[in-house]
C-alpha positions as CSV (number, residue, x, y, z in Angstrom):
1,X,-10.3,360.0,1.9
2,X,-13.7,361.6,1.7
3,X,-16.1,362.5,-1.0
4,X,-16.0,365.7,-2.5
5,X,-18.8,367.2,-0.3
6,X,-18.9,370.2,2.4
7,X,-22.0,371.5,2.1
8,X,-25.2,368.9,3.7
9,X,-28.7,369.6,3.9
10,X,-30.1,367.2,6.3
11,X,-34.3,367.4,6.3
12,X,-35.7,366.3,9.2
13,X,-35.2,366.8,13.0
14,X,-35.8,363.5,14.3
15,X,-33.4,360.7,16.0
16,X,-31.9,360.0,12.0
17,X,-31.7,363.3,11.2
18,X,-30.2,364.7,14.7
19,X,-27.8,361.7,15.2
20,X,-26.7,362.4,11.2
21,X,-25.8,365.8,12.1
22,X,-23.7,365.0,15.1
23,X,-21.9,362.8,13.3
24,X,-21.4,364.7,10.4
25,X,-20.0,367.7,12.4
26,X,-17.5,365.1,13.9
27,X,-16.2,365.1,10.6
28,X,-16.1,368.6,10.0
29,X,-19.1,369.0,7.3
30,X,-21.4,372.2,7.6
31,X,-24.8,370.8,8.0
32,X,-27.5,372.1,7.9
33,X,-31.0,370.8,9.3
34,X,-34.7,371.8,8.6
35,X,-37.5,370.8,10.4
36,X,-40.9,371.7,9.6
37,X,-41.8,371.9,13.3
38,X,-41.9,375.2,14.9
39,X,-40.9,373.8,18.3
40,X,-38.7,370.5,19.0
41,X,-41.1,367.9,19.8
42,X,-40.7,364.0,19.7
43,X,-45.0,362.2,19.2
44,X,-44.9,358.8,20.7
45,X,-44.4,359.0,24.4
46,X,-41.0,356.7,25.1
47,X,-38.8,354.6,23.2
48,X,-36.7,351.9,23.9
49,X,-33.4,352.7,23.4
50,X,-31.5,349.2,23.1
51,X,-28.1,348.4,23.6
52,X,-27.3,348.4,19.5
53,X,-28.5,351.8,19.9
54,X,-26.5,352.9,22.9
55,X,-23.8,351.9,21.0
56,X,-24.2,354.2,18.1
57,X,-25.1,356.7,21.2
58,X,-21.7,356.5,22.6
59,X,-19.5,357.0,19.5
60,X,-21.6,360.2,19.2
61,X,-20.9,361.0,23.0
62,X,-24.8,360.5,24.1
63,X,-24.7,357.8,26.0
64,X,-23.9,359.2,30.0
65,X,-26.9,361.4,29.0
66,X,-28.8,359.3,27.7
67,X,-28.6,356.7,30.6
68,X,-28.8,359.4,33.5
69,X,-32.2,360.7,32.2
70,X,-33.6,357.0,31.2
71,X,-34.1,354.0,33.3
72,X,-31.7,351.0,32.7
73,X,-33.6,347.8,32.0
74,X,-32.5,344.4,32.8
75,X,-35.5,342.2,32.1
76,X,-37.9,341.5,29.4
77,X,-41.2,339.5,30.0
78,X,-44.2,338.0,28.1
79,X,-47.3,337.7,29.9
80,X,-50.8,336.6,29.3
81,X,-53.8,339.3,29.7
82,X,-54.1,338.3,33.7
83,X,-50.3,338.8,34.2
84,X,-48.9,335.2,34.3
85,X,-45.9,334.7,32.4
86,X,-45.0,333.1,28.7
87,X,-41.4,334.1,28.5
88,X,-38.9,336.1,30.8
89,X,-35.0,336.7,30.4
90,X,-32.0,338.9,31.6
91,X,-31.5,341.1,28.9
92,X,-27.6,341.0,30.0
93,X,-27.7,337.2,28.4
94,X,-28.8,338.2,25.4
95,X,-26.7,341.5,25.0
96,X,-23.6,341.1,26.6
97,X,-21.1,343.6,27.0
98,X,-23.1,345.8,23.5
99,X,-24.3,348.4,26.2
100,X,-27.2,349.2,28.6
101,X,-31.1,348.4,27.6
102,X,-32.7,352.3,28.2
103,X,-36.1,353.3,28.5
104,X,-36.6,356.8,28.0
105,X,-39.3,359.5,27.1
106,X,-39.0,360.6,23.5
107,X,-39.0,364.4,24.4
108,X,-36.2,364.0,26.9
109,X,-33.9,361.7,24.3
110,X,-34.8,364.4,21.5
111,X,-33.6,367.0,24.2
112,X,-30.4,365.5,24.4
113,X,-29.8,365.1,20.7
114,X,-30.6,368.5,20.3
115,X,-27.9,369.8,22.8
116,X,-25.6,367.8,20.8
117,X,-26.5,369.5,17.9
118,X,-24.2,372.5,18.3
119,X,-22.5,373.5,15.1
120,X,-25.8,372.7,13.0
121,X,-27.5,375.3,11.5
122,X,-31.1,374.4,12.2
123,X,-33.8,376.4,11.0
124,X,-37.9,375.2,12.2
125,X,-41.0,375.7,11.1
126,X,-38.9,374.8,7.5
127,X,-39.5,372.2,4.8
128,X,-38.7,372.1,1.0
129,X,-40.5,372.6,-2.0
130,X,-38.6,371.2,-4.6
131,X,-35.2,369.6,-5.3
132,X,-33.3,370.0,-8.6
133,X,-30.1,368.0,-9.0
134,X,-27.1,368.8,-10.9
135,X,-23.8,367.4,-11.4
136,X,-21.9,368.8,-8.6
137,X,-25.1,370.1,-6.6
138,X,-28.4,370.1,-5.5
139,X,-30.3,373.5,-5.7
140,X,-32.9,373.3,-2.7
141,X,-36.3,375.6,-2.3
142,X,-38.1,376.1,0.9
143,X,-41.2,376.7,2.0
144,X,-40.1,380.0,3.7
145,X,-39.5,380.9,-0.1
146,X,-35.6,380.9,0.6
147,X,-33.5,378.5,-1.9
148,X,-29.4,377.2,-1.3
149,X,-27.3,375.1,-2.7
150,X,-25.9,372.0,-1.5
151,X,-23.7,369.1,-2.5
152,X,-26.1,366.5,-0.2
153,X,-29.4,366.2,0.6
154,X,-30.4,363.8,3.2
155,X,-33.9,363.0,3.8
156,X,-34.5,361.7,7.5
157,X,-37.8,363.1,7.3
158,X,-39.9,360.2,8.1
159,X,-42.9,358.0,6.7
160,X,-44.0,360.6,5.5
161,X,-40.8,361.9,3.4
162,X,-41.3,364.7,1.5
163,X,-37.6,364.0,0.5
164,X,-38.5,360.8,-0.7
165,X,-41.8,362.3,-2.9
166,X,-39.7,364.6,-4.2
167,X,-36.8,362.3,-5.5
168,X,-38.8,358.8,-5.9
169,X,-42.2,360.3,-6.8
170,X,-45.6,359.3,-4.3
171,X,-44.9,355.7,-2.8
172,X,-47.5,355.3,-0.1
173,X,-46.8,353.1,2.7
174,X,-48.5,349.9,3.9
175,X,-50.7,349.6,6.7
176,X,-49.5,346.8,8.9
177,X,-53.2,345.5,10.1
178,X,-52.4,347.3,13.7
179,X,-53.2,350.8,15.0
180,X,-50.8,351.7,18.0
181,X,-51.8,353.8,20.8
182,X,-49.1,355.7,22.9
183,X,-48.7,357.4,25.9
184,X,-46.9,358.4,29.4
185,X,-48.2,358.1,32.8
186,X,-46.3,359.7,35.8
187,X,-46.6,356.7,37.5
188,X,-44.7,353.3,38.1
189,X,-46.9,350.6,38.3
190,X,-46.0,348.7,41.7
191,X,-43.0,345.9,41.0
192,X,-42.8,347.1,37.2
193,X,-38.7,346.8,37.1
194,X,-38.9,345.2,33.4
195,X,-39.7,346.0,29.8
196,X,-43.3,343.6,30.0
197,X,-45.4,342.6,27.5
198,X,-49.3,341.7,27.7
199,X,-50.8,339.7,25.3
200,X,-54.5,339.2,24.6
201,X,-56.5,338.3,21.7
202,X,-55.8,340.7,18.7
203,X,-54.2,343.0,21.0
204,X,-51.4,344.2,23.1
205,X,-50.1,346.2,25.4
206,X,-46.7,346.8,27.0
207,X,-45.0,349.2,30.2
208,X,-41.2,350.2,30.4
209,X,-39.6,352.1,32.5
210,X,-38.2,355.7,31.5
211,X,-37.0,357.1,33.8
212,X,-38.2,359.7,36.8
213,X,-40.7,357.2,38.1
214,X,-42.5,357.3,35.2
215,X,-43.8,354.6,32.4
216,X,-44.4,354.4,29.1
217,X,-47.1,352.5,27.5
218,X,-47.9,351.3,24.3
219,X,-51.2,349.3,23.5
220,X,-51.4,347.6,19.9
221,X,-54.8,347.0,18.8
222,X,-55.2,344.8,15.2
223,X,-57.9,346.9,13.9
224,X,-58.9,349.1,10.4
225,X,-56.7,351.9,9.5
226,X,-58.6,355.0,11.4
227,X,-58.2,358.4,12.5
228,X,-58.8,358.3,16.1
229,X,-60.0,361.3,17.4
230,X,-58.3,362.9,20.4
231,X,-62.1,363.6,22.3
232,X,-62.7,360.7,24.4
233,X,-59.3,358.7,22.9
234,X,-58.8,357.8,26.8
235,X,-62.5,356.1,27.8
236,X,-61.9,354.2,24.2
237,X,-58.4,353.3,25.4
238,X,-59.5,351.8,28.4
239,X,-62.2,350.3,26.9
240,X,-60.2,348.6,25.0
241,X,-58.0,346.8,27.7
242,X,-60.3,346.5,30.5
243,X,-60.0,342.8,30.8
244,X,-56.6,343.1,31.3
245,X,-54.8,342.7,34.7
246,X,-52.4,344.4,36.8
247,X,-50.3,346.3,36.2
248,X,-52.4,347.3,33.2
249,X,-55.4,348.7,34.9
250,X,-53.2,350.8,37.4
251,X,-51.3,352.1,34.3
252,X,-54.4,353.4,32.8
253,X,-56.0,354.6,35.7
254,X,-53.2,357.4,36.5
255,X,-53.3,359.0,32.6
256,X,-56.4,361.9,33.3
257,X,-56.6,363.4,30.1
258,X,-57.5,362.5,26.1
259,X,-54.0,364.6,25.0
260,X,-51.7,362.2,26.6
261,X,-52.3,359.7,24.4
262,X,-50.8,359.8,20.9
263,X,-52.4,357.3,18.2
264,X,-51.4,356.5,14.9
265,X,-51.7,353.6,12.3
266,X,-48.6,350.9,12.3
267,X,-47.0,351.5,8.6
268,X,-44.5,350.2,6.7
269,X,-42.0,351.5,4.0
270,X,-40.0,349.4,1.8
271,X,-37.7,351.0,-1.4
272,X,-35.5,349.4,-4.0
273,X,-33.2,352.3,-3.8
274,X,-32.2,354.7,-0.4
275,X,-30.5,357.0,-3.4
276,X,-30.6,358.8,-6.6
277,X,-27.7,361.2,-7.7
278,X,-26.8,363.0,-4.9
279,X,-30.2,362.5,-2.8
280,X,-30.1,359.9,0.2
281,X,-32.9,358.6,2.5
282,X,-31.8,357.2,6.0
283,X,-34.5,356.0,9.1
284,X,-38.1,355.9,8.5
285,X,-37.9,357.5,5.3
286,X,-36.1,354.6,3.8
287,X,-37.7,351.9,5.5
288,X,-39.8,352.2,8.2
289,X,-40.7,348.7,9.9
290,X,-43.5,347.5,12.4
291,X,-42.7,348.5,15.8
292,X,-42.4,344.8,17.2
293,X,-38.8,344.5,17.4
294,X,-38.4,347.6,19.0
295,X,-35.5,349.3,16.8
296,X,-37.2,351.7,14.7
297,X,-34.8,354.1,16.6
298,X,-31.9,352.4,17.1
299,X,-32.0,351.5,13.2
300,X,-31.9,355.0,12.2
301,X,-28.8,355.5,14.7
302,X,-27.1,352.9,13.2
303,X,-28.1,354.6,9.1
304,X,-26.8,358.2,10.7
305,X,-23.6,356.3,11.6
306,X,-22.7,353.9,8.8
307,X,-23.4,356.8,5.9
308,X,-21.2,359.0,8.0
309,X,-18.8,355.9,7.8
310,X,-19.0,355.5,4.4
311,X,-19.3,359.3,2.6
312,X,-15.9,359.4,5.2
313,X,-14.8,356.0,3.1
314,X,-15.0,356.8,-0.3
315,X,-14.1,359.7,-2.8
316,X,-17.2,359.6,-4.6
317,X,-20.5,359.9,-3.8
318,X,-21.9,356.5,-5.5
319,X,-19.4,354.4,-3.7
320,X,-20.3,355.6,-0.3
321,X,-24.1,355.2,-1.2
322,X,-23.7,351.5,-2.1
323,X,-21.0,350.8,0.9
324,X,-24.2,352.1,3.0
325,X,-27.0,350.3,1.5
326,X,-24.6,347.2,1.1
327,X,-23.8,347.7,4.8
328,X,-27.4,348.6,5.7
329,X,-30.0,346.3,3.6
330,X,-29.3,343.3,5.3
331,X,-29.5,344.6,8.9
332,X,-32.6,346.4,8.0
333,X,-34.4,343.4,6.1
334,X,-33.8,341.4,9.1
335,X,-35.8,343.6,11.3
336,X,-38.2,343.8,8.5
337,X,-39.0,340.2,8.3
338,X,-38.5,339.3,11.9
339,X,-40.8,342.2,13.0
340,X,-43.6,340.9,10.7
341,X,-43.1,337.9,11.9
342,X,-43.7,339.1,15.8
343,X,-46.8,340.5,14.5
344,X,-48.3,337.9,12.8
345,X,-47.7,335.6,15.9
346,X,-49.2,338.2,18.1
347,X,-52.3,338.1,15.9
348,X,-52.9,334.4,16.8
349,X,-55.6,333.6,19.3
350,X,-53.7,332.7,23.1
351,X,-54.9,329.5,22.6
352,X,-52.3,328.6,19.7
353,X,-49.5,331.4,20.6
354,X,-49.4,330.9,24.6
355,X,-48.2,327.4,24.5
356,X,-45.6,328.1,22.3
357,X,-44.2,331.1,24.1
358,X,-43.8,329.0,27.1
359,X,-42.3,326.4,25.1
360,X,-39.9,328.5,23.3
361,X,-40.1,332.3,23.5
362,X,-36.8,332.6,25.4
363,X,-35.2,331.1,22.6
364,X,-37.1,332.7,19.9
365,X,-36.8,335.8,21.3
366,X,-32.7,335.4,21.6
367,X,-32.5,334.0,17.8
368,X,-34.2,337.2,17.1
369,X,-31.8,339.8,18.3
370,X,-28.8,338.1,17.7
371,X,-27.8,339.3,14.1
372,X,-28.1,342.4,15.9
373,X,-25.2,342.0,18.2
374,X,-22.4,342.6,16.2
375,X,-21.5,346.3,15.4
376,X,-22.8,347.4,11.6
């Protein structure tokens, strides 16, 4: 039983919208994907592909590829500013037999994706102009001037979703208080064989492994919403974190160049509907989160899966858009919150939040994941 679809337009050439596409093919839809890059290109340096993740990864056959080109992390750490540690676990203890913990560079993760993405007719340098709905269809236009016809559209086109303006109308997203700043060195710090976690006050800044002796760092600054200028973004950088230890300083020291570093306000998305007649958002588009939990990612795997589940489910299209928001909403709220929740504690002076992460971040940190363990 499927609903009466063939034809998918899936906007966006992302994680959602490359994962959607694989498993949309498994199913023997013809999809079709537009992105309005000319070139593939993942922003954001690395990305923590956790085991909920690798999960979704291996029903879609990704998995051996993305392990061989990541780094397999074991161990997760909080640490003050000088290095001495809040909180540390096995990640093993909190996962269990889910899957591997990856780090990996975004443009090598997007590189597998898009191998995968045979049998998807991809067009870049694309995006749409308009989107007029009918009963049976949805008429698409371009911004190549081209228009087709579909029976789904998908947006999985980020933040910034043009899908989402289109069908929902202008909904502008919240700033979360912190500006992020991204980057990867070809270095590994000496002894850095965990996913680890510096906190100061009003900012932090973590290093994970990903792969080919190199790291990926992410400072997280609680600062204005600004447009950070790429001239001198790497003296401001370090300016930023200079009184922070090892391995901090030796991270920053091997990055040479302003263009290595990718900076962006922390924003948030949250909708009272994912879909309207025969339009559906999925990842970021839907409901971006703040980064603090980590699964941005691995929650857009896990939309690309569970709307393939359900529009596979279901002989009509309504049914199989509730099944996945019923299936989805909860998962995704609970990241929501929980993530919010990281962040506000991360905004406390060390004074108040150190104690407590000694005291109980193991367990906090365990209580937080563990919804997430079961499969969605």
């Amino acid at each position: 039983m499927m609903a009466t679809i063939d034809r998918v337009l899936i906007v966006g050439g992302g994680i959602a919208g490359l994962t959607l596409g694989r498993a949309l093919c498994q199913r023997r839809l013809t999809v079709d994907l537009v992105e309005q890059s000319t070139e593939w290109r993942a922003e954001g340096g690395g990305i923590a592909v956790q085991p909920n993740g690798m999960r979704m990864l291996g029903k879609l056959g990704f998995a051996a590829a993305v392990e061989e080109a990541g780094a397999q992390i074991s161990r997760w750490s909080f640490r003050d500013e000088a290095g001495e540690v809040l909180a540390e676990d096995k990640l093993d203890e909190l996962w269990g037999n889910v899957g591997p913990f990856i780090g990996i560079e975004r443009t090598r993760l997007q590189q597998i994706l898009v191998a995968g993405a045979a049998g998807i007719r991809c067009r870049l340098g694309t995006s749409i102009s308009s989107i007029e709905q009918h009963e049976n269809t949805v008429t698409v236009a371009f911004t190549d001037a081209s228009t087709s016809t579909f029976d789904l559209v998908v947006g999985a086109d980020g933040i910034s979703s043009t899908v989402r303006t289109l069908t929902f109308g202008a909904i502008s997203p919240d700033y979360s208080g912190s500006m992020a700043w991204r980057s990867i060195a070809p270095i590994r710090p000496h002894g850095l064989d965990q996913l680890r976690f510096l906190l100061g006050d009003g900012c932090f800044f973590g290093l994970c492994p990903v792969g080919s002796g190199r790291t990926y760092g992410f400072g997280n600054i609680t600062a204005p919403r600004s447009h950070e200028p790429v001239r001198d973004r790497l003296e401001r950088l370090r300016r930023y974190f200079v009184h922070f230890g090892y391995p901090v300083q030796e991270y920053l020291g091997a990055l040479t160049k302003d263009e290595q570093i990718h900076c962006a306000p922390v924003d948030i998305i949250s909708l009272d509907r994912w879909h309207c007649g025969r339009v559906v958002l999925i990842g970021d588009a839907a409901h971006a989160s703040s980064p603090m939990m980590g699964q941005g990612g691995c929650m857009a795997m896990e939309d690309a899966l569970v709307l393939a589940e359900a529009l596979s489910s279901f002989d009509n299209l309504e049914a199989a858009f509730e099944n996945y928001a019923a299936r989805r909403r909860p998962r995704v709220g609970w990241v929501h919150r929980e993530s919010s929740a990281v962040a506000a504690s991360f905004r406390l002076t060390p004074a108040i939040r150190n104690p407590v992460l000694r005291q109980h971040g193991t367990q906090m940190f365990r209580q937080r994941f563990a919804p997430l363990l079961t499969t969605p």
